[in-house]
Each structure stands twice: as C-alpha cells, then as structure tokens.
Backbone as ProteinMPNN parsed JSONL, in Angstrom:
{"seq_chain_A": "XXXXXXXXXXXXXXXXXXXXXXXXXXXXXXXXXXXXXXXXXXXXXXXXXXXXXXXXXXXXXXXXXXXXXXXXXXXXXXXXXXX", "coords_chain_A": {"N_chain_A": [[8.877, -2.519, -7.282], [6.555, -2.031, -7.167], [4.6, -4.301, -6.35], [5.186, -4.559, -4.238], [3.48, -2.885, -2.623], [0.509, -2.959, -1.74], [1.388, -4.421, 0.048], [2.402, -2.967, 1.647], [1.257, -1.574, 3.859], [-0.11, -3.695, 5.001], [-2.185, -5.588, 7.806], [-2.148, -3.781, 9.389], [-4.217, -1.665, 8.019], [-6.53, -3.061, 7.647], [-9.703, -3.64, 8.15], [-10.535, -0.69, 7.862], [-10.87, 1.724, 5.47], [-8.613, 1.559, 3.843], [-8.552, -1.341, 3.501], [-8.23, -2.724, 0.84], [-6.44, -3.833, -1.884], [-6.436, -1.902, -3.756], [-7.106, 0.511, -2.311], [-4.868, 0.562, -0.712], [-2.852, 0.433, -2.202], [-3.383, 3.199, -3.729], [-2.459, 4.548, -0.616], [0.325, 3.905, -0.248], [1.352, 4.879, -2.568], [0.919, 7.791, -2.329], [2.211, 7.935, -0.311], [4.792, 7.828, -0.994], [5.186, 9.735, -2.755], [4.952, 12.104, -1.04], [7.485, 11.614, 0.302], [9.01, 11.432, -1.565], [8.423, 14.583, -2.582], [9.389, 16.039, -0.459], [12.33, 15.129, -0.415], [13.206, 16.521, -2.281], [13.238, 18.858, -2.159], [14.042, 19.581, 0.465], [17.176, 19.377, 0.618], [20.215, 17.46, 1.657], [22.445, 18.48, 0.271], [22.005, 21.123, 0.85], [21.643, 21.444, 4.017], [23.18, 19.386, 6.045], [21.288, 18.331, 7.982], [19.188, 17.484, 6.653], [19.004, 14.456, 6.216], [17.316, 11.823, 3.929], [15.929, 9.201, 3.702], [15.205, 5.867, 2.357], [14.36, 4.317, 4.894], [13.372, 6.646, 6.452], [10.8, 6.468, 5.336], [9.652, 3.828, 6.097], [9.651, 4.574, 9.205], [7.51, 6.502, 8.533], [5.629, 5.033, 8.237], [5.413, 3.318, 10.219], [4.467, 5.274, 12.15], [1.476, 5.807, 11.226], [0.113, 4.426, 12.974], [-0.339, 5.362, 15.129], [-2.823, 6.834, 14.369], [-6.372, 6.635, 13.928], [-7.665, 5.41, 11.094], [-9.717, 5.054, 10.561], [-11.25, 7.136, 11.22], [-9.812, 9.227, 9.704], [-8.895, 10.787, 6.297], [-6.343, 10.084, 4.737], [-5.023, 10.096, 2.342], [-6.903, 11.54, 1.053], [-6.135, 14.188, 2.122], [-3.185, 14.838, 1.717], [-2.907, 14.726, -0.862], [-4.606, 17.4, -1.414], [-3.214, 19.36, -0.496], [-1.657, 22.315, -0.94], [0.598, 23.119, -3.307]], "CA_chain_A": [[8.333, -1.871, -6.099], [4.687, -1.745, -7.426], [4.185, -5.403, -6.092], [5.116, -4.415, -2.276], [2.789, -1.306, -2.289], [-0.044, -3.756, -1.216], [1.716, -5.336, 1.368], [3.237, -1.909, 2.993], [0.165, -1.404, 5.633], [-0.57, -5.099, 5.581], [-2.673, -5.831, 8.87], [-2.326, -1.838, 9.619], [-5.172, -1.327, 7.142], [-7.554, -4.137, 8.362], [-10.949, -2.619, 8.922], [-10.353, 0.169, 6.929], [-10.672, 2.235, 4.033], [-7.85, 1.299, 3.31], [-8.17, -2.186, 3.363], [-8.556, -3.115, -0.661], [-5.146, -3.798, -2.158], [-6.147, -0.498, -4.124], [-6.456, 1.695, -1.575], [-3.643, 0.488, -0.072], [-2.137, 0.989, -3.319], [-2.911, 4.714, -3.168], [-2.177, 4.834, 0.417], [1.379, 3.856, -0.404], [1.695, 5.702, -4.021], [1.109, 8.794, -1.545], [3.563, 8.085, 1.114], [6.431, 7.761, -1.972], [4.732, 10.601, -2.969], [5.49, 13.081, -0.121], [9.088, 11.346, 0.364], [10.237, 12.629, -3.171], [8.868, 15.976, -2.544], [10.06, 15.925, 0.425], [13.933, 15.08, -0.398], [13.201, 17.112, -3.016], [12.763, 20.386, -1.264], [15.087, 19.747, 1.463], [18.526, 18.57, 0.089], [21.168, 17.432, 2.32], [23.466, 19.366, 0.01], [22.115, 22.263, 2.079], [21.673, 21.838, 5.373], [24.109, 17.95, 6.237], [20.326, 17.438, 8.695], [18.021, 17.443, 6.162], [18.85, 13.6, 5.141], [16.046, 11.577, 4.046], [16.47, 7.706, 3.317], [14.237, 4.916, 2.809], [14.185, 4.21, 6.173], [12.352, 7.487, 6.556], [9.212, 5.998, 4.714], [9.334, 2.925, 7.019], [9.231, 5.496, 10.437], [6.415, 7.325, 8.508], [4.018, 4.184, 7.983], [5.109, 2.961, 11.219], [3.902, 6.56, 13.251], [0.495, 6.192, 11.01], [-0.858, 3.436, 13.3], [-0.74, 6.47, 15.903], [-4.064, 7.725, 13.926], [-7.562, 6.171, 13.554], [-7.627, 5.617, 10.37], [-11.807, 4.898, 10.157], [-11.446, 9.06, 11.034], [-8.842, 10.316, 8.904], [-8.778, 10.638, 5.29], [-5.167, 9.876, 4.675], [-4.873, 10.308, 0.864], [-6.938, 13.047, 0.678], [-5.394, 15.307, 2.914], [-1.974, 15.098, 1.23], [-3.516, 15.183, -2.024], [-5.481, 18.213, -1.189], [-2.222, 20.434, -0.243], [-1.393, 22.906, -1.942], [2.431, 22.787, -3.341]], "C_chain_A": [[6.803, -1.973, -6.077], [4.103, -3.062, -6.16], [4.006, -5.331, -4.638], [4.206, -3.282, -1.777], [1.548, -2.089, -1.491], [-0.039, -4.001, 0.4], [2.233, -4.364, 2.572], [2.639, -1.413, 4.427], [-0.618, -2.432, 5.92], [-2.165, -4.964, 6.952], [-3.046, -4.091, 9.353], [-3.76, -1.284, 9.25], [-6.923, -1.987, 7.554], [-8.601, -3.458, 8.536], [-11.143, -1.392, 8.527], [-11.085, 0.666, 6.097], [-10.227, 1.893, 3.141], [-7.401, -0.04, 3.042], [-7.84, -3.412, 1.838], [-6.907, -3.116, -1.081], [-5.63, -2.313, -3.021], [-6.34, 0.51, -3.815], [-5.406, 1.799, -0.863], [-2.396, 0.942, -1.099], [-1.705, 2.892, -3.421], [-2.266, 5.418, -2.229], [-0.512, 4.784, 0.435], [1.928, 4.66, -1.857], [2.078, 7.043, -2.98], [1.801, 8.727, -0.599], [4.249, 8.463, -0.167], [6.272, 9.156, -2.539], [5.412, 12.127, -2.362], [6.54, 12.537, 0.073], [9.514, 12.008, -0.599], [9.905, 14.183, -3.064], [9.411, 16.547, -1.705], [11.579, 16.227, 0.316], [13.936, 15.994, -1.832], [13.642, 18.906, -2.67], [13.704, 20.391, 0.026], [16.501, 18.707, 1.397], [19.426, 18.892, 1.434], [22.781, 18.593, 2.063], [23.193, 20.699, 0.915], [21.959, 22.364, 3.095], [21.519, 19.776, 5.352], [22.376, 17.64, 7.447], [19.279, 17.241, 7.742], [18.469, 15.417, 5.325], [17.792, 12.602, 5.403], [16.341, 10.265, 3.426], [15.181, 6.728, 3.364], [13.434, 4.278, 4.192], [12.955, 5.199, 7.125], [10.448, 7.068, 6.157], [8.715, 4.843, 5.431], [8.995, 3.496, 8.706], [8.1, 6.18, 10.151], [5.079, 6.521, 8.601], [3.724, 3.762, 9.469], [4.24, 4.234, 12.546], [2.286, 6.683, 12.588], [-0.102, 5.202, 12.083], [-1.106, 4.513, 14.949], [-2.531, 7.006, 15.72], [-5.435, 6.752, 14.003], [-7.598, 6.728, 12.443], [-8.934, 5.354, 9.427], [-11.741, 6.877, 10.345], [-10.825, 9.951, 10.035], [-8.466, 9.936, 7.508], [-7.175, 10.631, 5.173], [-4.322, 10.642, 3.449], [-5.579, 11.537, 0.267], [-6.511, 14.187, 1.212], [-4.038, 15.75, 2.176], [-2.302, 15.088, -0.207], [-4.509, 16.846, -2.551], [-3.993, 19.107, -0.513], [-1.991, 20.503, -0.936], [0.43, 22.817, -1.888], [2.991, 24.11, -2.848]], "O_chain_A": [[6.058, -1.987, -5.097], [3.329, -2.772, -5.247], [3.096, -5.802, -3.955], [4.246, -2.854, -0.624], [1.602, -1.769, -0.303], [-0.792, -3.896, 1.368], [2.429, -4.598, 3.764], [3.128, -1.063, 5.501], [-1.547, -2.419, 6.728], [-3.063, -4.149, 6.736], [-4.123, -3.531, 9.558], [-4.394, -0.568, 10.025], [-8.025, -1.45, 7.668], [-8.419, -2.45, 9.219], [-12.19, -0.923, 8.972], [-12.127, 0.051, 5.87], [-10.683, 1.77, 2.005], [-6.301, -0.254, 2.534], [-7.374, -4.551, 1.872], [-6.185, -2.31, -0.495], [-4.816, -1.44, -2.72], [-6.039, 1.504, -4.476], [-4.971, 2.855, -0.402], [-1.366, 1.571, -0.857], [-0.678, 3.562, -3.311], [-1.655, 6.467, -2.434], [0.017, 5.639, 1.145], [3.125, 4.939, -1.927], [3.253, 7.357, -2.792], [1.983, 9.769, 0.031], [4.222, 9.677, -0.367], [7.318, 9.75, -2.8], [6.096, 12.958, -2.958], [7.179, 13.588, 0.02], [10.255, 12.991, -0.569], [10.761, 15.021, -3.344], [9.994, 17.6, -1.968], [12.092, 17.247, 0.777], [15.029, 15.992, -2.399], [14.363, 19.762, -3.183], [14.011, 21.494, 0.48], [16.725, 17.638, 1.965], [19.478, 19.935, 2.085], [23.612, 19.131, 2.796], [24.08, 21.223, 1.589], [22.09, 23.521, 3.496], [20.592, 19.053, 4.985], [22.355, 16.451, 7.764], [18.296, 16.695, 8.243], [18.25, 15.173, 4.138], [17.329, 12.374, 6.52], [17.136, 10.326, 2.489], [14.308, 6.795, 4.23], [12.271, 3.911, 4.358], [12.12, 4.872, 7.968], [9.36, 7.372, 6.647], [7.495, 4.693, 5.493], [8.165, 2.886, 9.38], [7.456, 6.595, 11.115], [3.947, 6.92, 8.872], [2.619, 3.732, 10.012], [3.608, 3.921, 13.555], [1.599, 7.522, 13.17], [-1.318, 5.279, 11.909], [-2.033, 4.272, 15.722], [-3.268, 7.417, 16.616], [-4.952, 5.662, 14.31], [-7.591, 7.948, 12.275], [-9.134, 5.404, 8.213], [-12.221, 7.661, 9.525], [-11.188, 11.062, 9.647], [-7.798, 8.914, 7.349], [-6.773, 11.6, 5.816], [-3.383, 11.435, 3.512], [-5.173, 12.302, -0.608], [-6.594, 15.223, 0.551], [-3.809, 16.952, 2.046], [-1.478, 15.826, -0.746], [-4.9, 17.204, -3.662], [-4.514, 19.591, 0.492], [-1.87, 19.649, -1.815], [1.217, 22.583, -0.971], [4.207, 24.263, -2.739]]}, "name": "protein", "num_of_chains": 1, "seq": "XXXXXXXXXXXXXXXXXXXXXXXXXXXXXXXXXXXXXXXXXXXXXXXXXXXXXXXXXXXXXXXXXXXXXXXXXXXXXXXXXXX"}
C-alpha cells in the first residue's frame, strides 16, 4: 500500500502543499488514518448503516478537490483533533 500513497492525490495536489510525494505521503497516511478510527468507532455490528469500505476513502479524496487546498491545512486539522 505504502507505494500508492504518492499516487492517491496525483494531479489533485499539483500546486500545492501537498505536492512533494511526502506530503502527499502524509496527506494519505491521514486519510487511512481517520478511516480506521472511523470504522473503529462506528461498527456495523451496531447500527447495519454505519458500514465503511474502501470505497469510502476513494469518495473522501474525491470530495477533497471541493476545498482549496493553497487555504486549508489538511493534515493539520485532523491531526490537531482531539480523540
């Protein structure tokens, strides 16, 4: 997986912050990041809507190109919540 972390905001990143394969690196460490605590914290075993699938992490990168991402710290924001 390490190898595709790079490639996950490809072109997305461009112009960026985030354009260095190692902030992109972080930028994707922290998506996988909030997915596991995520499905962590809201198990399907308890409530059959809470399910959370890879697929989920591909709808989340795709809704970041919503943001200006020259404005918005990405990585520190979700790094900077408290648990």
């Amino acid at each position: 997986m390490d190898e595709f972390k790079p490639l996950m905001f490809g072109e997305f990143a461009a112009g960026t912050e985030y354009a260095s394969d190692s902030q992109r690196r972080k930028l994707a460490d922290t998506v996988l990041d909030v997915y596991e605590q995520v499905t962590h914290a809201f198990s399907a075993d308890d409530h059959r809507h809470y399910k959370f699938t890879p697929r989920t992490v591909t709808e989340w990168i795709q809704a970041l190109h919503r943001y200006d991402l020259q404005a918005v710290d990405l990585v520190g924001r979700c790094k900077s919540t408290p648990d």
